[in-house]
Structure formats: C-alpha cells, structure tokens
ZAFINU-78639 format. One record per residue (C-alpha): residue in three letters; z, y, x. Coordinates in steps of 0.2 Angstrom, whole numbers, plus 5000, padded with zeros to 4 digits. Last residue first. Layout:
<nodes>
{gutor = ALA, w = Z, v = Y, u = X} $
...
</nodes>
This chain:
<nodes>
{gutor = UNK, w = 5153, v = 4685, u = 4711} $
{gutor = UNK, w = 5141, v = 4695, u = 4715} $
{gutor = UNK, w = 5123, v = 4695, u = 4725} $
{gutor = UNK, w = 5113, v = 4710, u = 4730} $
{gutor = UNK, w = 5099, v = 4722, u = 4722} $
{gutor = UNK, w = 5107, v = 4736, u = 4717} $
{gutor = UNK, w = 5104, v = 4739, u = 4700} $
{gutor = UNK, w = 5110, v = 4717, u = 4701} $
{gutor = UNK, w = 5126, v = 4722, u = 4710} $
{gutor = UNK, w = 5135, v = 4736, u = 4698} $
{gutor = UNK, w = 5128, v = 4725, u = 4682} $
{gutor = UNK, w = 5135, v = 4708, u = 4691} $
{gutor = UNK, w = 5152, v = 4717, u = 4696} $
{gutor = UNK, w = 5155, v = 4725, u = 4678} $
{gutor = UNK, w = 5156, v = 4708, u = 4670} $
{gutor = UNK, w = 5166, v = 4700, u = 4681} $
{gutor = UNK, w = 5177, v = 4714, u = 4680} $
{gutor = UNK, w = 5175, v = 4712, u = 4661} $
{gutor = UNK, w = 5180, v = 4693, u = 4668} $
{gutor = UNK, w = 5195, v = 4697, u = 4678} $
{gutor = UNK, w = 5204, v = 4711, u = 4663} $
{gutor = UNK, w = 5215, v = 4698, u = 4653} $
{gutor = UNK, w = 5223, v = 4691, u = 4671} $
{gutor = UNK, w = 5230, v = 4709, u = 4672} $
{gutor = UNK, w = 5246, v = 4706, u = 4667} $
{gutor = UNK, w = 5252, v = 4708, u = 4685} $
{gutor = UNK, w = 5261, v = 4689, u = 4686} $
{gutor = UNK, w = 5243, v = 4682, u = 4679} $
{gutor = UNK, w = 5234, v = 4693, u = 4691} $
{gutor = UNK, w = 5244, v = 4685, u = 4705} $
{gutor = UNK, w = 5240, v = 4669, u = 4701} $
{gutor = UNK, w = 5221, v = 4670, u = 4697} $
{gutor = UNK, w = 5219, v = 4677, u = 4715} $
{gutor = UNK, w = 5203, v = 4678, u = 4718} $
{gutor = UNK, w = 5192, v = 4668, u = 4730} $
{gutor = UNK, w = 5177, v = 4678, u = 4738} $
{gutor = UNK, w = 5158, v = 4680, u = 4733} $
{gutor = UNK, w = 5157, v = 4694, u = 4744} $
{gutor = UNK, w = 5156, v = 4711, u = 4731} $
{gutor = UNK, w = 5167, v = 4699, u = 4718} $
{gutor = UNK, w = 5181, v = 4698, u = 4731} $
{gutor = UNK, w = 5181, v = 4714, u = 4738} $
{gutor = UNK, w = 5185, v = 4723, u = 4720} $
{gutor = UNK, w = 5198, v = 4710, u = 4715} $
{gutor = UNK, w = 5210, v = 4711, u = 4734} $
{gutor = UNK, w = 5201, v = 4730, u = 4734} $
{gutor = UNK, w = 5211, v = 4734, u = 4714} $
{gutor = UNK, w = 5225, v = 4723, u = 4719} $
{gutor = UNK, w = 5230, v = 4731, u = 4734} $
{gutor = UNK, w = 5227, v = 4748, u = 4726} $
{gutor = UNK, w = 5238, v = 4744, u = 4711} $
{gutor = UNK, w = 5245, v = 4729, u = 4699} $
{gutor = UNK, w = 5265, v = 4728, u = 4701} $
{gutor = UNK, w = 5273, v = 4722, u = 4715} $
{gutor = UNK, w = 5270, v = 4735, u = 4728} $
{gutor = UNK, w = 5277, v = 4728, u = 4745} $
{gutor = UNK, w = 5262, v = 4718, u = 4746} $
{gutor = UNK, w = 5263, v = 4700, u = 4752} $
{gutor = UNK, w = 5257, v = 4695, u = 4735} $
{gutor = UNK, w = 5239, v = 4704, u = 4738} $
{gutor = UNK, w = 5235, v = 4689, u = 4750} $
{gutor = UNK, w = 5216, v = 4694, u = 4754} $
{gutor = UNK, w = 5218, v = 4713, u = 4751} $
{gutor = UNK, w = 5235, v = 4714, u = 4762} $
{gutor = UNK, w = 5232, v = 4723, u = 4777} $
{gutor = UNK, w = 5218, v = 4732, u = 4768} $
{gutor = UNK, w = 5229, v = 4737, u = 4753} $
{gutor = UNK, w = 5244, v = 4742, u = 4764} $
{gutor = UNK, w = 5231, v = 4753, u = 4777} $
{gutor = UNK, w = 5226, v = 4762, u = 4759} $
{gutor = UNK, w = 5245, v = 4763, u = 4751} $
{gutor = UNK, w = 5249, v = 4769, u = 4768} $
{gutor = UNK, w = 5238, v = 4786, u = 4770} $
{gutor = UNK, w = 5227, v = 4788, u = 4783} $
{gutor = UNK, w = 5233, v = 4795, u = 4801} $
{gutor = UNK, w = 5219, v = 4785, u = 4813} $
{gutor = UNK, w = 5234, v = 4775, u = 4820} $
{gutor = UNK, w = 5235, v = 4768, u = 4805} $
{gutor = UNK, w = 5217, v = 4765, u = 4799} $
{gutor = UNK, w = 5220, v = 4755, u = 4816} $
{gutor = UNK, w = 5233, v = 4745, u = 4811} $
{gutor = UNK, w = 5224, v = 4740, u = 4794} $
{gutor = UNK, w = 5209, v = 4737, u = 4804} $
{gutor = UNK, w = 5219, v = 4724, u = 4814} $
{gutor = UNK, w = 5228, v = 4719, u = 4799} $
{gutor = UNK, w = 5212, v = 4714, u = 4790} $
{gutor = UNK, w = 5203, v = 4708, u = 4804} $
{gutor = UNK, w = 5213, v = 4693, u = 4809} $
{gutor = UNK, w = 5223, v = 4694, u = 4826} $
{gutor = UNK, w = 5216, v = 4679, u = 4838} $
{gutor = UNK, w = 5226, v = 4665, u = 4841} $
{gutor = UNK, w = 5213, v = 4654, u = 4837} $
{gutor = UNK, w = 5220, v = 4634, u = 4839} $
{gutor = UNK, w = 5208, v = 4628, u = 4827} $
{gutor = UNK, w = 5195, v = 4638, u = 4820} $
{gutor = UNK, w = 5197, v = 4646, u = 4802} $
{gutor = UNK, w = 5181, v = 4646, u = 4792} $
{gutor = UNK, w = 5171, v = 4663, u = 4790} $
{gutor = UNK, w = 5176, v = 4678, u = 4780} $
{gutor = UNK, w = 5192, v = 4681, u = 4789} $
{gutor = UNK, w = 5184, v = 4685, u = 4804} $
{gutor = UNK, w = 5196, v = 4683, u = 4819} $
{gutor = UNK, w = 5198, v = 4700, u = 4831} $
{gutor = UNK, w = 5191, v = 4701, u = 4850} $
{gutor = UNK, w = 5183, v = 4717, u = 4848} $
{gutor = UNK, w = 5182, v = 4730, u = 4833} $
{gutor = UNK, w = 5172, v = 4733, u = 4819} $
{gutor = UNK, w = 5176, v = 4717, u = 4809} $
{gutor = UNK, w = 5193, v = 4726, u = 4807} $
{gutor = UNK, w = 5183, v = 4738, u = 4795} $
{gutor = UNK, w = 5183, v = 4726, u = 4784} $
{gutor = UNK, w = 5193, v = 4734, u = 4768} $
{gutor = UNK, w = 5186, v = 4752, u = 4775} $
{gutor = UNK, w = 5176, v = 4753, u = 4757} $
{gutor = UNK, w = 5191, v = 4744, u = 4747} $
{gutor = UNK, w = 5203, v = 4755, u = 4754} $
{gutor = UNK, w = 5193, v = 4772, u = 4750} $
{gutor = UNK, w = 5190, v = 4767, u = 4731} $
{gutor = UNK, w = 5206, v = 4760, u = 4729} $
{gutor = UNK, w = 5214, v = 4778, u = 4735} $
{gutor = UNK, w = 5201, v = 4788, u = 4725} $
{gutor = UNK, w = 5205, v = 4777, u = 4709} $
{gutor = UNK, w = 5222, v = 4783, u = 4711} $
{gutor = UNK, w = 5227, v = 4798, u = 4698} $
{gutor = UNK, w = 5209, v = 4791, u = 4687} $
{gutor = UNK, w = 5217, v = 4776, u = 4684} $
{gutor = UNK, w = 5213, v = 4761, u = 4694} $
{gutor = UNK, w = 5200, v = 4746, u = 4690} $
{gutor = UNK, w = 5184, v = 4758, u = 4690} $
{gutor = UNK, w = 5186, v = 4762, u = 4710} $
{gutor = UNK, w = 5189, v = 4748, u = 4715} $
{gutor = UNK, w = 5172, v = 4742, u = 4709} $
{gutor = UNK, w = 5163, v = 4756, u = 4716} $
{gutor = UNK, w = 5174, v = 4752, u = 4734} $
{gutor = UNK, w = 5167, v = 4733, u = 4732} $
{gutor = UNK, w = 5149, v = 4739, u = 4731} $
{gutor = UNK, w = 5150, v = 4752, u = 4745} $
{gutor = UNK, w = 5158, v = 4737, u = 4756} $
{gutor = UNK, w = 5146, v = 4725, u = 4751} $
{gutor = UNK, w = 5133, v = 4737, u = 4754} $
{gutor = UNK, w = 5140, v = 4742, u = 4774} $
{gutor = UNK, w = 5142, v = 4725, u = 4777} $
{gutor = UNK, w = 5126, v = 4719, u = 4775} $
{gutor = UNK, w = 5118, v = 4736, u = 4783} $
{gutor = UNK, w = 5128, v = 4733, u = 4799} $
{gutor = UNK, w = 5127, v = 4716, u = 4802} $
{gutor = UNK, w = 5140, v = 4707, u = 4812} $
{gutor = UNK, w = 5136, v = 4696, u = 4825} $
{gutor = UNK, w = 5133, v = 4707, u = 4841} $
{gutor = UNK, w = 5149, v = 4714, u = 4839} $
{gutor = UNK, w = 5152, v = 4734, u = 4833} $
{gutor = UNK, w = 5146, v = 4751, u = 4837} $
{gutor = UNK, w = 5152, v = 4763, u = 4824} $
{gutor = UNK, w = 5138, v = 4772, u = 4811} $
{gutor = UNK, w = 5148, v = 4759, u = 4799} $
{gutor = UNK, w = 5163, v = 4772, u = 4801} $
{gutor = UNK, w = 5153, v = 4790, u = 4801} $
{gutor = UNK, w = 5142, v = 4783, u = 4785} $
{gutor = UNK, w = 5152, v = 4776, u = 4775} $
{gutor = UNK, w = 5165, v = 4790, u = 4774} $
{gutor = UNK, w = 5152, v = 4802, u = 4772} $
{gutor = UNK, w = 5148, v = 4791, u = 4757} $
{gutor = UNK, w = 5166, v = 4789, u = 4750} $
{gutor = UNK, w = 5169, v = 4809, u = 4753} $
{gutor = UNK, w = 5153, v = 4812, u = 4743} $
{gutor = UNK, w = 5158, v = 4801, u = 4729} $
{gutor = UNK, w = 5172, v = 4810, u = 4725} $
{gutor = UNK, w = 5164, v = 4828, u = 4728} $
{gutor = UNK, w = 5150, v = 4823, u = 4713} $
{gutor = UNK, w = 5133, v = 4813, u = 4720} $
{gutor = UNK, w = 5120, v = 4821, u = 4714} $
{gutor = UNK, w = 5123, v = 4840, u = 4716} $
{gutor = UNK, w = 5132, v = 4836, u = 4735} $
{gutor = UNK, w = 5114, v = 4826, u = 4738} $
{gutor = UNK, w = 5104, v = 4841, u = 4731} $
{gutor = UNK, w = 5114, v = 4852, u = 4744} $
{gutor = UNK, w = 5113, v = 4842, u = 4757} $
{gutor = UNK, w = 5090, v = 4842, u = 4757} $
{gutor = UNK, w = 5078, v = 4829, u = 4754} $
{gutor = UNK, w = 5084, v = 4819, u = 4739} $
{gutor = UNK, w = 5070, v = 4808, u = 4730} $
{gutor = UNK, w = 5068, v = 4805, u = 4714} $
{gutor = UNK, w = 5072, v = 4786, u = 4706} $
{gutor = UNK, w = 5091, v = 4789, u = 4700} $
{gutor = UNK, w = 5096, v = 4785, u = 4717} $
{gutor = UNK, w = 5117, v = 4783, u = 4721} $
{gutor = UNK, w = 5116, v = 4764, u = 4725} $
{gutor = UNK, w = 5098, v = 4760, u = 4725} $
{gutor = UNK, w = 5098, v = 4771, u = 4740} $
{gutor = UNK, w = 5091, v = 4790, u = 4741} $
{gutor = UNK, w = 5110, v = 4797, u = 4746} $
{gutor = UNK, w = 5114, v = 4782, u = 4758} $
{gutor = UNK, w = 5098, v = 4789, u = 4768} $
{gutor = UNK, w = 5103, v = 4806, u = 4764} $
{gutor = UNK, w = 5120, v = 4804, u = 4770} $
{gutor = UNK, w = 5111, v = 4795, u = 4787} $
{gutor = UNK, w = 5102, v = 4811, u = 4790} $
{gutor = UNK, w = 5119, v = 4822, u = 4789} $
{gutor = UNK, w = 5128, v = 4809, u = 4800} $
{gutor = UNK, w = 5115, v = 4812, u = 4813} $
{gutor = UNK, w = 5114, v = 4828, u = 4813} $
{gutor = UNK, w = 5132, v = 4833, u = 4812} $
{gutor = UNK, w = 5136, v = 4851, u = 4807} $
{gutor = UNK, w = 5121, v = 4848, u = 4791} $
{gutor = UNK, w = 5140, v = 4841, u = 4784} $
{gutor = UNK, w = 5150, v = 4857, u = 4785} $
{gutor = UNK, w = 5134, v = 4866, u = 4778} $
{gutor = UNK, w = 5132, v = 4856, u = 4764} $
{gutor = UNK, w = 5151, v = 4857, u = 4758} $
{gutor = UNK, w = 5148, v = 4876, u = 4759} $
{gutor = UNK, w = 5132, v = 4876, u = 4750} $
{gutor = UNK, w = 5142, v = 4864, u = 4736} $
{gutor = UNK, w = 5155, v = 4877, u = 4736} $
{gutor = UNK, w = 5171, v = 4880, u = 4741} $
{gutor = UNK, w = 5183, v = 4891, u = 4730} $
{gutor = UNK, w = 5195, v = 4878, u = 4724} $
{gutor = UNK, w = 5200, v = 4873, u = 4743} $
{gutor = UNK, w = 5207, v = 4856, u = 4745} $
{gutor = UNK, w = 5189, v = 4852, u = 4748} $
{gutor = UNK, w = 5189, v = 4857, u = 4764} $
{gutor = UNK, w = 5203, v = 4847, u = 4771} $
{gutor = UNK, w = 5194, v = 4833, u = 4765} $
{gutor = UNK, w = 5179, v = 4836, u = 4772} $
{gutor = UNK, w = 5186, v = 4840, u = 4789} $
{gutor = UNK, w = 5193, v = 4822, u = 4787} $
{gutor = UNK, w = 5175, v = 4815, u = 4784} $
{gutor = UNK, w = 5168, v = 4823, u = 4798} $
{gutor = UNK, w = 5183, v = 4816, u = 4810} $
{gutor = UNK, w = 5182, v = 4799, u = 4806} $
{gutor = UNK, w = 5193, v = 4794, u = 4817} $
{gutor = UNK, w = 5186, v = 4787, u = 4835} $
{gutor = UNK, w = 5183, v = 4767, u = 4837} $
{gutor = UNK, w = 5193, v = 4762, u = 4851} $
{gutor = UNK, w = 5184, v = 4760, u = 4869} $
{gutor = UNK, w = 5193, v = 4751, u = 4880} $
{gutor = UNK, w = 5203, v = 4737, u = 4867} $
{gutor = UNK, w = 5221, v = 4737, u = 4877} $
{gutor = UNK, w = 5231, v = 4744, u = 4860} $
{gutor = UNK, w = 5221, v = 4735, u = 4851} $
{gutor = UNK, w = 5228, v = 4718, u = 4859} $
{gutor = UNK, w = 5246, v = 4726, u = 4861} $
{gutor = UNK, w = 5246, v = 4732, u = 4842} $
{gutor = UNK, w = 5243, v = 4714, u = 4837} $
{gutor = UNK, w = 5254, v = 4708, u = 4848} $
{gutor = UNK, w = 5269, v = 4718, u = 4843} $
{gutor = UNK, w = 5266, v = 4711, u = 4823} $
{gutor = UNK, w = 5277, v = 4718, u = 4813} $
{gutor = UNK, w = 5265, v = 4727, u = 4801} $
{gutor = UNK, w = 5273, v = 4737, u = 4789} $
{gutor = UNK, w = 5287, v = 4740, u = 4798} $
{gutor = UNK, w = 5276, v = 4746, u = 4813} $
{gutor = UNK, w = 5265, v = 4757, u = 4799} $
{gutor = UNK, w = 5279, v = 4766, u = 4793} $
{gutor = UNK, w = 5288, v = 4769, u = 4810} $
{gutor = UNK, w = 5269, v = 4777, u = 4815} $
{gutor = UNK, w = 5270, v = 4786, u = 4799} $
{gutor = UNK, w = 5287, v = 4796, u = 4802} $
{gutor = UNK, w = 5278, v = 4800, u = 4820} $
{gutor = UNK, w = 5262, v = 4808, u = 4812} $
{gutor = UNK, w = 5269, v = 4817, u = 4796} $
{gutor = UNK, w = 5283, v = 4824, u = 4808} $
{gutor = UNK, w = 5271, v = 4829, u = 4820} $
{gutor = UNK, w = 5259, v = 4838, u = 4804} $
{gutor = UNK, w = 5275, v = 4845, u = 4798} $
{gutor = UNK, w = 5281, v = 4853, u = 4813} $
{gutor = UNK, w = 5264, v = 4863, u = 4817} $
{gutor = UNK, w = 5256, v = 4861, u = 4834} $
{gutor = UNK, w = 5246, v = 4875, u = 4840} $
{gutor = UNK, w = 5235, v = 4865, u = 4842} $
{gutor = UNK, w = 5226, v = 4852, u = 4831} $
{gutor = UNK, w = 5234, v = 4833, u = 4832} $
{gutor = UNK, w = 5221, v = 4819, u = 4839} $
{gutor = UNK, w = 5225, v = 4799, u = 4833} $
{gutor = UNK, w = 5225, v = 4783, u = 4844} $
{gutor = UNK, w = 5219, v = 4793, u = 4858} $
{gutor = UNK, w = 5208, v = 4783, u = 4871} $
{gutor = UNK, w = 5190, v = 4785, u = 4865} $
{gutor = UNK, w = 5194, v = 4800, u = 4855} $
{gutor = UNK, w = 5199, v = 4807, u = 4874} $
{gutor = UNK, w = 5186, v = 4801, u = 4883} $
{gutor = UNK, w = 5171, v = 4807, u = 4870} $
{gutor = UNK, w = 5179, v = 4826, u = 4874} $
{gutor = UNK, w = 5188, v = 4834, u = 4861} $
{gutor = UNK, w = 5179, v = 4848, u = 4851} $
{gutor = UNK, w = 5187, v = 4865, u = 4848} $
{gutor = UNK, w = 5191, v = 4874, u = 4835} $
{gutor = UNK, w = 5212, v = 4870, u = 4837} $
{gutor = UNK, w = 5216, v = 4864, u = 4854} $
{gutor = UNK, w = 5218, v = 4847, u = 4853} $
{gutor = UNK, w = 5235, v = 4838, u = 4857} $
{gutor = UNK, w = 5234, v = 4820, u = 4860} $
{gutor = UNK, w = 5244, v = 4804, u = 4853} $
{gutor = UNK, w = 5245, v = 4788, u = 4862} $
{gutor = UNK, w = 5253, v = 4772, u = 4853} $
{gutor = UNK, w = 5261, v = 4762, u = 4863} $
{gutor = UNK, w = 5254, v = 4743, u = 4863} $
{gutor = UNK, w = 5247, v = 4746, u = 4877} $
{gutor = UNK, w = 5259, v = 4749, u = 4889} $
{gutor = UNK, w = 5253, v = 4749, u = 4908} $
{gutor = UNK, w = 5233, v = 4750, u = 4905} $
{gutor = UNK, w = 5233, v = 4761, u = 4889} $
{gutor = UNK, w = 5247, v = 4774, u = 4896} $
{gutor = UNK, w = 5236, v = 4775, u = 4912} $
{gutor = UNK, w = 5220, v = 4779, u = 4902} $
{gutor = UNK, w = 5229, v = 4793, u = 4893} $
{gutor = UNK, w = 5237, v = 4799, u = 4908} $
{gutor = UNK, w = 5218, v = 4802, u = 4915} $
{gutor = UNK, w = 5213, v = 4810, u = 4899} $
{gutor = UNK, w = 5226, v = 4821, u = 4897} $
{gutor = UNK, w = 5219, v = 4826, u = 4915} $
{gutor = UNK, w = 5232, v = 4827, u = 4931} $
{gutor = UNK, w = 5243, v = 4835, u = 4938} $
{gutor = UNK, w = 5249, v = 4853, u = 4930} $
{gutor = UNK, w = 5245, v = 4844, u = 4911} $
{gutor = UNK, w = 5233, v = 4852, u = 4897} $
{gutor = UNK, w = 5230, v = 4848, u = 4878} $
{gutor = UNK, w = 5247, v = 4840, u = 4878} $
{gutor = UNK, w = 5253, v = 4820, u = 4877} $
{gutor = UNK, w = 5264, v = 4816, u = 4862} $
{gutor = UNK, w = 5267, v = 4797, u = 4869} $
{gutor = UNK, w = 5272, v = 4784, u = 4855} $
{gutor = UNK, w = 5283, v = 4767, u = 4856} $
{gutor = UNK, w = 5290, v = 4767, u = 4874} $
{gutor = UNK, w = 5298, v = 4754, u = 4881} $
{gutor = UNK, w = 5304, v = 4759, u = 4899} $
{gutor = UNK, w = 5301, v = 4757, u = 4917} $
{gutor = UNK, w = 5282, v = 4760, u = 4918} $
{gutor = UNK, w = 5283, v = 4775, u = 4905} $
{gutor = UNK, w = 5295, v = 4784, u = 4913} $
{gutor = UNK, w = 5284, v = 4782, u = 4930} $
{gutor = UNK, w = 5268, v = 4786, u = 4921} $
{gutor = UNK, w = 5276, v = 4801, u = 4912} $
{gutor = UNK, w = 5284, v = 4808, u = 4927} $
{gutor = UNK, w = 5266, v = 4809, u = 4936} $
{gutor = UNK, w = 5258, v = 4815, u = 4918} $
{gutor = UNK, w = 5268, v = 4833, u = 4918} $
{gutor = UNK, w = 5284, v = 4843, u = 4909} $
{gutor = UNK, w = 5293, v = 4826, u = 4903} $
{gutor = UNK, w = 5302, v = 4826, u = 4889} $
{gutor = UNK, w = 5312, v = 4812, u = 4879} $
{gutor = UNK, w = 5316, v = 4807, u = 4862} $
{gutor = UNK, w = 5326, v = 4793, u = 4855} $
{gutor = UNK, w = 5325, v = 4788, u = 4837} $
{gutor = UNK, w = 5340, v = 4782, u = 4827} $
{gutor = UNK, w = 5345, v = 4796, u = 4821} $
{gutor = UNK, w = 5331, v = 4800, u = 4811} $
{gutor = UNK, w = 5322, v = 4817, u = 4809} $
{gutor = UNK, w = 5331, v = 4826, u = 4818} $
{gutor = UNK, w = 5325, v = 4821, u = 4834} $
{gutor = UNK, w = 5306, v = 4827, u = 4826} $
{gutor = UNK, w = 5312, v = 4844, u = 4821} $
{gutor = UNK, w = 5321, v = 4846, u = 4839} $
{gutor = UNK, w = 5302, v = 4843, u = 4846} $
{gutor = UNK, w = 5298, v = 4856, u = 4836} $
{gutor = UNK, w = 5310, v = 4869, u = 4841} $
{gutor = UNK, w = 5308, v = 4863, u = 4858} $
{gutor = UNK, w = 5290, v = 4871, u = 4858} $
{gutor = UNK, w = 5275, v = 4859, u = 4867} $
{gutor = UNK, w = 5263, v = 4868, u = 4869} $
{gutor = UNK, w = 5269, v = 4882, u = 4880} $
{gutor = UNK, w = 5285, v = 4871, u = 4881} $
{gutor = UNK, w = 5279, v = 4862, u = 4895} $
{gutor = UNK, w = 5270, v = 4843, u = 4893} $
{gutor = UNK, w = 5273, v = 4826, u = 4889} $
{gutor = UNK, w = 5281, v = 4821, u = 4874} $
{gutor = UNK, w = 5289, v = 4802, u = 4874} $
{gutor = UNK, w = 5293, v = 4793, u = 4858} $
{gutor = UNK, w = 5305, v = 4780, u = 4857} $
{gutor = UNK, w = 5307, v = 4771, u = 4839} $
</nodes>
C-alpha cells in the first residue's frame, strides 16, 4: 500500500508517520509539506491513501481534496480535523473518512491498517475508482459515532445522551418520529429525548440514531425512503435475536446498513432482476466499500458485502454474515440459503426465524417472508 501525507510537521509529527512505516514493511510512505507537490506526486504515481492536513501554505484541503478525486479516484482521501470543531459540508463531501486533531498514532494506525483490510476484502479497483469519482459521497454518520464514543463512558447519563442528540435538530426530531412508530411504540406518545433514551435502552438507541442520520441521506429518484428504512429496522431486529448477546450489536448494525449501497449513484440493485450487459457495481459491495471508507468495523462491511452469498465470507462458521444474509431475507421476501445453513448447523433454527419474522413484521404492519 502507498500512502501519501501532505502537510508540515505542526500536524503532521514524524514520529507518527514513522509509526505508520513501521507498521509493514511493505508499505511505502512519502511526505509532501503542501498540495502543489501533492497534485504533481500524485499525477505521476499510484497512490492508495492521502493523509491531507487541517491547513496547506497553497491552497485549501478542500481544493487538494477535489484534485485528488478528479486525477485518482480510486485513492482513498483522508482529512485532518481540528478536534471540536465542525468540518465544512465540502470536506465531508470529499473525504472518504475525517481524523480529529491532534492526531494520535493509534487512531492513524487503525485507519490505514483498515483501508489494506478493506482492499483485500474487496478486490475490486473499479469499484473503488467509480465511488471514488461519485461528487458528492454520503458523509459518516457523525451523530451516531459521537454516540458511541460516549457511551463508552460508565458515568453518562440518559440526560447526557439526550443533550448530545437535541445537538442536531433535525436528527433529534426524526429520533422521535422513529421513537413513537409501530416499531418501538407501546401506544403513549414520546415528546421529549430523554423519554425516548428511557424507552428505547442505549442499544437500540445507537441502531435508531443510526437510522435516522443514514436514510436522512439523499439518494435516486427510485428508491423509497421510508420502505427501506422499515425493512432495514426489521431485518437489524431480526439480526439482532440470531447472535449471542457478545455480537448481537454487530448483526444488528450490519443488517440495518445491509442496502445502504442503494444510497448511492450509478450502483446495480440487487433486489430487482439482473439486466444484460450491466457493468455496474452491485450495491452490497459498494456500500460495503463505503462503510469502509467511513471507519466501521470489518465483520459489519464483510456481512454487507457478503449478505446475499454468505459462502464467500471468510468466516465459515455461522456469524454476522449469516445473521443479516437470514435477517434480510425474511424482512424482503428474499431467497435464503438452505445450503449454507445446513453446513452451519443452523438449518434446525430457519422456521422459529420464520416464526419470529412474521410476529416482528405483522406488530408492525409490513410483509415477511
């Protein structure tokens, strides 16, 4: 892997960048100090990541950031943030995936070691060069990642979790929406966070905030928002109940963000009959790529790459990719995989899955499998 850092050693400190080197010997780093000698390294040379820094002599990270998407885009682009503050709707449009300053070895480390992960995971140099060129990338879901950082502390309370989420209006509103649906109501109405923390449990709370930030993003004319966003919630309950407790959370997450390919341009939905002669990536490794490039953890991008062909998984034994491939095929009427279960010795478990899919749909008013 080539990865290039662009900036001075202000931000970017050597010692850190000597971390990353370390890390395998196979990788080749280079510096640049500024975005001029970035463009022209960058223009002549394969690069696989760029580390660009919160502020260039030359010219905006943004502006390098665009150049990078136009003359390489299948390199993933990687921007420094200044901790506590906001990036810009440019930058989350053009980053692949934001690092706080002052930068920290392991959180570099985490980010390059799982962009090599996620290329051998997904092989595919076109696919990365056709999302890699998409203008205007979905942005992480960056309420929902605070979240999760918060909740690693033991002391935070349900006030505190409510005032995190009341920091973005319209995400707070569409919480409470998702909050008082047939999938979390118990018939009396939630007006304020703090109640909807009370009802829902922190779990839950992380896949509804979750909900709301990704199918809050614009997307094709043809795909419908709502629909998607119930089968989704429906398949991650499912998930959710097929996986002991140590990973329920992971197949839960998976199977919610399973389609979120659909969500971007010029990909194939898998859902509908295959066209002749469409060369067009399918959705489930182009959202897989893009939960990637967004920093979540591989079991979920290898569960949503995989969830329609759970055999290509590298895990062989019944897990996340299992749970979403079973849980996302009873929320949308899909074909299962009697095979595979069979050779995961779960083949015993399909119809009390069954079972559980029709009760979980019919309280909520939609079809099952």
């Amino acid at each position: 892997m080539h990865i290039l850092f662009v900036g001075d050693s202000a931000i970017l400190p050597p010692d850190v960048i000597e971390l990353v080197a370390a890390m395998d010997d196979t990788w080749r780093i280079d510096t640049v100090p500024d975005g001029g000698s970035a463009t022209a390294l960058v223009a002549e040379t394969d690069i696989d990541a760029v580390v660009v820094a919160s502020v260039l002599p030359d010219m905006s990270p943004a502006t390098l950031l665009e150049q990078l998407r136009t003359l390489r885009s299948g390199c993933s682009r990687i921007a420094l943030v200044a901790g506590g503050q906001l990036p810009s709707l440019r930058i989350t449009g053009l980053a692949h995936r934001l690092l706080p300053l002052p930068l920290s070895a392991e959180i570099l480390l985490e980010a390059t070691g799982s962009l090599e992960d996620l290329c051998e995971l997904l092989d595919n140099p076109e696919l990365r060069s056709r999302i890699g060129r998409v203008e205007q990338l979905p942005s992480p879901p960056h309420l929902y990642l605070r979240l999760m950082h918060a909740l690693e502390d033991d002391d935070i309370s349900a006030q505190d979790v409510a005032q995190l989420i009341a920091g973005d209006p319209g995400i707070a509103a569409k919480v409470l929406h998702l909050c008082n649906s047939a999938f979390f109501s118990n018939g009396r109405t939630i007006t304020d966070l703090r109640g909807a923390v009370a009802r829902l449990g922190m779990a839950t709370l992380r896949d509804v905030v979750l909900a709301s930030e990704v199918f809050s993003l614009p997307a094709g004319s043809d795909i419908d928002h709502a629909q998607l966003q119930q089968r989704s919630l429906l398949a991650s309950r499912l998930a959710r109940r097929m996986l002991p407790e140590s990973s329920a959370e992971l197949g839960a997450i998976a199977a919610l963000l399973a389609d979120v390919g659909l969500l971007l341009p010029g990909v194939r939905n898998e859902h509908e009959p295959a066209r002749p002669h469409d060369d067009r990536p399918g959705h489930t490794e182009a959202g897989a790529y893009l939960l990637g490039l967004w920093g979540l953890p591989m079991p979920i991008i290898e569960a949503v790459a995989f969830h329609r062909d759970p055999s290509r998984s590298s895990v062989r034994s019944f897990w996340v990719t299992g749970a979403v491939h079973v849980a996302m095929a009873l929320a949308s009427d899909g074909k299962i995989d009697e095979a595979y279960l069979a050779r995961t010795n779960m083949a015993d478990r399909l119809e009390g899955w069954r079972a559980q899919a029709r009760v979980a749909a019919e309280a909520v008013g939609v079809a099952a499998a």
